[in-house]
N, C-alpha and C positions, 0 to 999 in steps of 0.2 A: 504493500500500500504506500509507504511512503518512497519508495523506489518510484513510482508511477509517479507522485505528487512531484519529486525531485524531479523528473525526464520533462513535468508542465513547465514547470518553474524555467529550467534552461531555455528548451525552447519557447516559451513564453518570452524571454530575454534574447533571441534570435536577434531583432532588428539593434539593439545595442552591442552586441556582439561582431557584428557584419560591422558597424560602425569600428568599433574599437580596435575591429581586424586592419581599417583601410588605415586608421591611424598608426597603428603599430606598422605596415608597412611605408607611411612616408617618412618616419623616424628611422628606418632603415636604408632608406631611397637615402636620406639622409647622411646617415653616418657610410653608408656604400660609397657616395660622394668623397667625403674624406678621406678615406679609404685609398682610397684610389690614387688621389691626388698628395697623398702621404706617397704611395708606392710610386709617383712616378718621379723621386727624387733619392729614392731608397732601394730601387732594383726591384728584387721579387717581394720585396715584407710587404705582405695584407693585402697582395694581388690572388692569390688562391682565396683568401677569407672573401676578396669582393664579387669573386666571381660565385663564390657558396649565397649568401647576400642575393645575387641576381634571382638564383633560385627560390629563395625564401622568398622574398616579395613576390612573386610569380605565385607561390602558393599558399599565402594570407591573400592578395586579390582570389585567387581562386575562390578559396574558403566565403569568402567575404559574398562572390557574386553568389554561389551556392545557396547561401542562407537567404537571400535577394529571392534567388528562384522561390525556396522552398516557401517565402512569405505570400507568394503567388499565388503556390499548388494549394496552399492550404488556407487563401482569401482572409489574410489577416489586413482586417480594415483598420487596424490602429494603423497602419502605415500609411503615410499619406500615398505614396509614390501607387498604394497596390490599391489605394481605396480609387481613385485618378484613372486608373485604366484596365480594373480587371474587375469581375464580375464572379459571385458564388456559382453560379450554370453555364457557366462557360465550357465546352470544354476542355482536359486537360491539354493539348496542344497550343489552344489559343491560349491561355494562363503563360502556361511556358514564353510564346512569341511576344505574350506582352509586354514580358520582363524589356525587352528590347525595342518597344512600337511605341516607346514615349524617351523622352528629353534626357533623365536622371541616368535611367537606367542602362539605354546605351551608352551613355557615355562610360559608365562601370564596363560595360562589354568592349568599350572602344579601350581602356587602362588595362583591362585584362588578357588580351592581343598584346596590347607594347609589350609586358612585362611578359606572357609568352614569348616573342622573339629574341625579345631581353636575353629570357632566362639561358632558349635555345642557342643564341652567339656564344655565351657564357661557357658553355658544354662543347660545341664543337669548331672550335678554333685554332686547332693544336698546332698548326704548321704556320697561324698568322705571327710574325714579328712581335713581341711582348709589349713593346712601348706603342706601339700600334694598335694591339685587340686592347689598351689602358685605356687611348684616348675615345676609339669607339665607346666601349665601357659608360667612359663620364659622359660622352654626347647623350647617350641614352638614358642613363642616372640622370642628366636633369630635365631632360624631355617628361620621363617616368613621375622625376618630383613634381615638375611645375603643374603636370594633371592631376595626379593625387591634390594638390594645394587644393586645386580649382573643384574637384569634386566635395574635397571636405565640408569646403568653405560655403561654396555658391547651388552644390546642387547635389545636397546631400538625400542621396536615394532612400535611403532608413529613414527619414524625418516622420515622427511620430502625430498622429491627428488626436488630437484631445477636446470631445470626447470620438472614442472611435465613430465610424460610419457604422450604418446599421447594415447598407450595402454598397458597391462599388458603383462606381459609373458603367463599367463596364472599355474593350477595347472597342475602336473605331470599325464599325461595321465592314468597312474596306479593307481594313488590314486580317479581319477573320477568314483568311485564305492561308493553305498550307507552306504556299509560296515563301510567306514569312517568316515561318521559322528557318531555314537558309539563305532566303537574300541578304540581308542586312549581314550578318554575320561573316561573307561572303565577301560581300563590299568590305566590311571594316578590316580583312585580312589583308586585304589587296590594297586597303590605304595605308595602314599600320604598319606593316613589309617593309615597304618603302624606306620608314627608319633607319634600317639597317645601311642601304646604304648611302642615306641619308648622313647617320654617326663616321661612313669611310670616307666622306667627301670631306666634314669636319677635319678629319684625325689628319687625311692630305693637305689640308691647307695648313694644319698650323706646323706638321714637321715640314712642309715648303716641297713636300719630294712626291713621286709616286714610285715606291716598291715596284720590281718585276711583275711580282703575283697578285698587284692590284686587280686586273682584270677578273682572275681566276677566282679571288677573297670576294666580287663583289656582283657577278656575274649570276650562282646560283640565288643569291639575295632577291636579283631582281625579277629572273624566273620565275620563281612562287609568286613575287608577289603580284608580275604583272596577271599570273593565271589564276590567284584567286581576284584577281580583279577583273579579268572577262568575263571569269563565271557570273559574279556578282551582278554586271552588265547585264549579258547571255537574260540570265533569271529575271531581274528586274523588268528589263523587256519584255519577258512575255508574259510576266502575271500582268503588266500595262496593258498589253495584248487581250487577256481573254477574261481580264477581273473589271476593265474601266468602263469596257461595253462599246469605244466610240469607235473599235475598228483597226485601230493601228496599235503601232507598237514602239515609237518614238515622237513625242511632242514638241522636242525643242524645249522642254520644260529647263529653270534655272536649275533643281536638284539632278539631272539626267544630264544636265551640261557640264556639271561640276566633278562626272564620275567620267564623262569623256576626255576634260582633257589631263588628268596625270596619266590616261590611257594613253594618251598620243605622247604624249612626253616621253612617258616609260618607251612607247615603242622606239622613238627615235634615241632614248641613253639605252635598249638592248645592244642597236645596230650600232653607236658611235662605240660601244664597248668592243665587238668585233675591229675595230678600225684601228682601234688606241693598241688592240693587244698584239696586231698582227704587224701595223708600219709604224706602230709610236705615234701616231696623229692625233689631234682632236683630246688632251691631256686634259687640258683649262676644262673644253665643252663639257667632255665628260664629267667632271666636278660641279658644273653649274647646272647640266641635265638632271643628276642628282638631286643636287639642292633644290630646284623648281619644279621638278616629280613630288617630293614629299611637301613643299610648303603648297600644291594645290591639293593635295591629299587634307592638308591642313583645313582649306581653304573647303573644301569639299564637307567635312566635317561641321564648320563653321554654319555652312549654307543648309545644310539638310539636318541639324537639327534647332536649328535656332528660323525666329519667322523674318527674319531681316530682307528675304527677297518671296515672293506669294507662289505656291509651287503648289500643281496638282498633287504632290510626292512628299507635303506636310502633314502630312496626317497626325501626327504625334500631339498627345495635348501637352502644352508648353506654359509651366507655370511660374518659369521665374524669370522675369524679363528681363532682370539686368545683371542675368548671367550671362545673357548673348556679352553686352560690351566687355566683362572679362575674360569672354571666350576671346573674341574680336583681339582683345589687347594679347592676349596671351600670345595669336597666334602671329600678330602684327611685332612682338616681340622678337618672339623665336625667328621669325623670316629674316625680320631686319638686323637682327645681330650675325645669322649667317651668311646672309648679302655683304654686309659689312666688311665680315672676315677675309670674303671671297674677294673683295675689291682691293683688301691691303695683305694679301696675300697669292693672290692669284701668279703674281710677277714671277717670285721664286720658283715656279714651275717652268720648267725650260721644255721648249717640243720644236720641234720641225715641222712650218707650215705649207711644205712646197709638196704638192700633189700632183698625178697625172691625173687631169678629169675625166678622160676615157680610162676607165678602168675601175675596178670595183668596188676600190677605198672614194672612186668619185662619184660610182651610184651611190654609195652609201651615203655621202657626205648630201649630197644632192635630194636623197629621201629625208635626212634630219634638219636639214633646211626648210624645206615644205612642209613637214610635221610639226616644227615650231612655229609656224605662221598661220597652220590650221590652228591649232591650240589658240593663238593669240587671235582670233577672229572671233573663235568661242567665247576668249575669257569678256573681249569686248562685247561683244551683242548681249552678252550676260549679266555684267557688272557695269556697263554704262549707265543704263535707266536705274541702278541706286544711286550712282554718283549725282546723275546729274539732279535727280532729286532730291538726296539730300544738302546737297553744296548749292542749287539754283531753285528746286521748290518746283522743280516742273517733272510731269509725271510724261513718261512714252513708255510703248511698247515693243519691244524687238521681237517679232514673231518669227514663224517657217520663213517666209519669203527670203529675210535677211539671210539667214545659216544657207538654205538653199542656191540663191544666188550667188556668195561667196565662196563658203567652207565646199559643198558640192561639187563645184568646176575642178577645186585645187584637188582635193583626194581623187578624181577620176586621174589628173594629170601626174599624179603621186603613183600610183595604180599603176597606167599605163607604163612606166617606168621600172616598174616591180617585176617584171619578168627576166629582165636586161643582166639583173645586177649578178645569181647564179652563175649566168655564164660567163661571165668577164672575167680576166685574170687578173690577179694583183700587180700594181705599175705599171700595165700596160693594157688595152684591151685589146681583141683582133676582131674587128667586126665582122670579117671576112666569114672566122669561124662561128661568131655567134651568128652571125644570119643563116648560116649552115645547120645551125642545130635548132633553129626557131621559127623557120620558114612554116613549116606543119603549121604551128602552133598562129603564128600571123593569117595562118589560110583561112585555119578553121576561126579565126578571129572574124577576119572580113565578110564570109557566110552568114556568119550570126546576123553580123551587124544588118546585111542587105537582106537579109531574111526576115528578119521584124522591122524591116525599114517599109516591106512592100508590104507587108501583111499585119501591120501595125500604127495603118492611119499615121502613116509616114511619119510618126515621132522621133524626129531625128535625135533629138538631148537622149532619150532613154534608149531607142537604139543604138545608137553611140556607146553609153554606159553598158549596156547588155555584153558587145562586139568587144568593151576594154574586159568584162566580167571573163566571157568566154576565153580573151587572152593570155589574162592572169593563171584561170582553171588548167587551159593547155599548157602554157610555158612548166609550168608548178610540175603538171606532170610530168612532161619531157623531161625534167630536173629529175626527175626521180625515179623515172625509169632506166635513165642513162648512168645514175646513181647504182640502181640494181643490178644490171647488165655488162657495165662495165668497169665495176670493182670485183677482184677476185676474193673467193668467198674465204681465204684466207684471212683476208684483211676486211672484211665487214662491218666492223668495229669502225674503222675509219670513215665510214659513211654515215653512220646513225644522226651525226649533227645535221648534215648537209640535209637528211630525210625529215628531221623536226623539224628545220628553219621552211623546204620546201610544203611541208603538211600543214605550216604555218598562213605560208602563203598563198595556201590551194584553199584554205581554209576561211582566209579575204575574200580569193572569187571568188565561194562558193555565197559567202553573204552577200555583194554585191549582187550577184546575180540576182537573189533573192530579196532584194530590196527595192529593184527597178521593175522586175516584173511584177510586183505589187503596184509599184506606184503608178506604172505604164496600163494594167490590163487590169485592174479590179473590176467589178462588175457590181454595182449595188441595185437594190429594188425596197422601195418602202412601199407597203403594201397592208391595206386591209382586212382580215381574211377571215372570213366564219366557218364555224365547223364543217367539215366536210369538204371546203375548197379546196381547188388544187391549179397551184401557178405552174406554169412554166419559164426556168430562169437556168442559164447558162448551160444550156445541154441535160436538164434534168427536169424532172417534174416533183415538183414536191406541194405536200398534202397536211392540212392543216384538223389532225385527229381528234382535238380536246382537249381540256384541260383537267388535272386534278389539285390536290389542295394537299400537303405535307408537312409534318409536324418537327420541325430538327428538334436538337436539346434547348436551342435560345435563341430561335428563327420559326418564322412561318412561312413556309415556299409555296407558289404559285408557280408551278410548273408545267408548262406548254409543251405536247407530242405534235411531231413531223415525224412523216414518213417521206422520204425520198426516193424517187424509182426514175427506171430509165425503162424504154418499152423491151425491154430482155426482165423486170420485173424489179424484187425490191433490192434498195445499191445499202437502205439502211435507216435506221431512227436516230433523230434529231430532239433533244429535247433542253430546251431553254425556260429560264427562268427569272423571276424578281424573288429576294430575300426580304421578307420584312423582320425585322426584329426589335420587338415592343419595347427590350428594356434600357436597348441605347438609343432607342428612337433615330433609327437610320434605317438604310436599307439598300442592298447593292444588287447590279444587273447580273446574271449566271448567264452566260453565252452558252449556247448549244454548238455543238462543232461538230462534223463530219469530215473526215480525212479521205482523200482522194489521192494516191500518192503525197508529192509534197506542199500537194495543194487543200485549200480545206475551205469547205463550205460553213457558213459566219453566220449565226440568227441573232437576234438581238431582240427581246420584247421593249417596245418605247413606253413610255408614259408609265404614268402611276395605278392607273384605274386600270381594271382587268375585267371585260368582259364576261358569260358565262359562253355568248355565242360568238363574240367576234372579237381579232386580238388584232393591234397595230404590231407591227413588225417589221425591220430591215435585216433585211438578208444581203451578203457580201460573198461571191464568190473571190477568193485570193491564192491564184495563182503563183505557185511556187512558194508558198511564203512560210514552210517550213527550212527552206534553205537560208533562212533568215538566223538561224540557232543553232542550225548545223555545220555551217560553217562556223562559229563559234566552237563549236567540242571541237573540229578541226585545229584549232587554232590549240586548244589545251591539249589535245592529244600531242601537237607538234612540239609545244613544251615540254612535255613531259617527257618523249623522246630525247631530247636533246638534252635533259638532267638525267636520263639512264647515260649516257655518254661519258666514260670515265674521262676528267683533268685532263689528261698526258694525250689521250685521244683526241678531244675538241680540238688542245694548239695545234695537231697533226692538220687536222681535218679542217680548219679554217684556213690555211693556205695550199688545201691541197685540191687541185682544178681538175675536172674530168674532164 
């Protein structure tokens, strides 16, 4: 009996506890600091205790988020944070997603990544320079501290509600999709990551050098993290896709801007790392690709969880307003001290800027060129309408049109360029030979192109785009079949990079392709329809069965059957829906989908009111537009190829030319 009394009491004390845990790790963040900076005038004393240290606070946040959860799972409403966004009938999954669908509590998910990666450098670094894995160390000690401060202080997720709630608010109707519990987490890996070699760009500038194995120490760093940041993308995108209801799957929105460009960053410091490791080039860039990968990873952070810019993609309720501006200073800090560095220390770094531009290290140079200029179109059309409103009091809007006309032209020109760079040799290229080995791939390019140019309502921009889609798809292969065919199987091993960088690439076209053939051939119909009607729309007939009425655990569904047939009989059932649910008072659209290959038939019930005999409805056929996300796992498949790839293998394999 009093064993059972004692087990209420603790966890009863749960939310004080998880508190007292983040404190006792920023007193270690703390004294880890010291630590460090004692050992880097002392040799090895207290560099083994700081790197134990890394792991400790890795496992107090753990702990800490832990008890977060479990005040979820078990709707304890004395906590403000769980009374705010979670609900006793929810449930258990959406409980869990909620931890991380409001303001506080990611941000805990967002400290408990750092100090994961933290911990992870900590452990394997054994062949980094000593005074080099130190300085790393301290970059990330105080990254680590300054968010512990700001969580403690400004948006302490344990904060207790006196007297409790009787019951929760519950989570945002929008966010009770499965999708949730891995997107966000996803994304925050993929901005978090970055860190790392965020902390090696640090530690380069202030010993003024870059080590040999720079490359090699900061290469798998950025791997992971650009690929838990695809996925993250990938994901997000299609819960947009099939949870928003409007049809698409990218809006131009500011929080889906903010996640694109450390993407394009990241891609152009993957390739300038290839460049720096193979002819010494591009030393500075890559320190500053670095640093402006993770300060908009920052900057990303900043925007999607704070309401400082209006974004279909805020869903999180946000109750402390003017933790944005210590977010804002925090991360306006951290930037500008490392720009700072970078400017009075950049000089010490000696490189060689003379290049052949026909040649590989000049496609490469020439893609990170136009990837930071895409990025910089983004951060503007993004970040201008706050500026100019709050510095001038005038409000605009940067819609599709602007990204489209601008960013759109330049990655087709980016693109078309992407097939080139494979074939080239290092310091020299022979065109001769590349046009020999790409001629195929330019054919089947030009086909495409006049093939949906005639049969395509002569759309020249998307047929264009299709013909560059198709060229990228062919080159990529040709890469990697002359990869398969003309490596001896002896040597295998030396190709594996060459096959991720190429699966990489095939894995662009494949989304491209998939992005224009949407945009070029959808088909929409809004339409009326009462029981028993049956339209015909895009090669199919489809039949409008009935509705019935469904009970979830904390939802009332309205759910709409279709049958869809082709005259060979039925191809399948379609069944779309509205969610209402009373006790957050919202209510979200359930898309019905049929898959057709990589294409998919789109229902969408409009309006509020639901007939018993007739339903408003837009149907969207969308050609190809699973190759929208497939191309994506391409993309991570080619990652992940290319970290099976031992060290010693990659330097072989990056200057070695089929």
């Amino acid at each position: 009996m009093m064993k059972n009394i004692e087990q209420k009491i603790w966890w009863s004390m749960a939310p004080e506890i998880g508190y007292f845990l983040l404190i006792l790790a920023f007193v270690f963040s703390l004294y880890q600091g010291a630590v460090l900076l004692f050992s880097l005038f002392h040799k090895e004393e207290g560099y083994m205790l700081a790197r134990l240290i890394a792991i400790l606070i890795f496992i107090l946040v753990g702990l800490s988020f832990f008890l977060l959860v479990y005040a979820y799972i078990i709707s304890d409403f004395s906590v403000f944070n769980v009374a705010l966004n979670s609900h006793s009938e929810e449930p258990l999954f959406f409980k869990i997603s909620a931890v991380w669908g409001n303001y506080a509590g990611s941000m805990l998910l967002w400290i408990l990544f750092l100090t994961f990666f933290t911990a992870i450098f900590s452990l394997f670094h054994r062949k980094l320079p000593v005074h080099c894995a130190k300085l790393v160390l301290i970059s990330q000690c105080v990254i680590v501290s300054v968010f512990l401060c700001f969580i403690l202080f400004t948006s302490n997720p344990f904060q207790r509600l006196d007297p409790p709630a009787l019951q929760g608010n519950g989570l945002n109707p929008i966010l009770q999709d499965m999708s949730i519990l891995w997107h966000p987490p996803l994304l925050y890996l993929g901005y978090v990551g970055f860190s790392i070699s965020f902390s090696f760009s640090i530690a380069a500038l202030i010993e003024g050098k870059l080590d040999s194995g720079f490359c090699g120490w900061i290469r798998p760093w950025v791997l992971v993290s650009w690929s838990f940041l695809t996925a993250g993308i990938i994901s997000g995108s299609y819960w947009a896709y099939y949870e928003l209801g409007w049809g698409g799957y990218w809006f131009w929105d500011p929080v889906e801007n903010v996640s694109l460009m450390p993407w394009l960053s990241s891609t152009a410091l993957l390739h300038s790392i290839i460049v720096l490791e193979k002819k010494k080039l591009l030393k500075k860039w890559t320190l500053f690709l670095a640093i402006i990968t993770f300060s908009l990873c920052l900057l990303g952070t900043l925007i999607s969880r704070s309401n400082l810019l209006t974004s279909v993609h805020s869903f999180a309720t946000y109750p402390y307003p003017s933790s944005a501006l210590v977010l804002l200073f925090i991360c306006s800090f951290l930037i500008g001290c490392t720009l700072f560095l970078f400017a009075f220390r950049a000089h010490l770094i000696k490189e060689t800027i003379l290049f052949q531009p026909f040649s590989r290290e000049g496609a490469l140079i020439f893609n990170n060129c136009f990837l930071i200029i895409a990025t910089g179109i983004i951060f503007l059309g993004t970040l201008f309408p706050l500026f100019l409103e709050t510095f001038m009091g005038i409000k605009i809007a940067v819609g599709a049109t602007f990204f489209n006309l601008t960013f759109c032209p330049l990655m087709l020109l980016i693109l078309g360029v992407l097939p080139l760079g494979p074939f080239l040799s290092w310091s020299k290229g022979d065109i001769f030979l590349m046009a020999e080995r790409l001629w195929l791939s330019l054919a089947i390019a030009l086909a495409v192109f006049f093939y949906f140019y005639i049969t395509g309502r002569k759309m020249f921009f998307v047929s264009s785009g299709l013909g560059i889609a198709s060229w990228v798809v062919a080159g990529s292969i040709a890469h990697i079949s002359r990869t398969i065919f003309r490596t001896p199987f002896f040597s295998w091993k030396r190709s594996i990079s060459f096959l991720g960088s190429s699966c990489a690439h095939l894995g662009v076209g494949i989304t491209l392709f998939g992005i224009l053939s949407v945009s070029g051939f959808t088909k929409e119909l809004l339409v009326n329809l009462r029981v028993g009607d049956i339209v015909f729309f895009a090669g199919k007939y489809i039949c409008f069965q009935g509705y019935d009425i469904y009970d979830g655990p904390n939802y009332q569904e309205y759910r709409l059957h279709f049958v869809m047939m082709t005259r060979k009989g039925i191809r399948g059932n379609i069944v779309a829906s509205r969610r209402f649910f009373p006790l957050e008072g919202g209510q979200t659209t359930e898309v019905g989908l049929l898959y057709d290959g990589l294409s998919q038939y789109y229902i969408v019930v409009v309006g509020d009111a639901l007939d018993q005999k007739k339903a408003l409805v837009h149907i969207f056929w969308k050609p190809h537009v699973l190759s929208i996300w497939l191309g994506g796992v391409f993309m991570i498949l080619g990652v992940v190829g290319f970290l099976s790839c031992p060290r010693d293998v990659v330097e072989i394999n990056d200057g070695f030319v089929l």
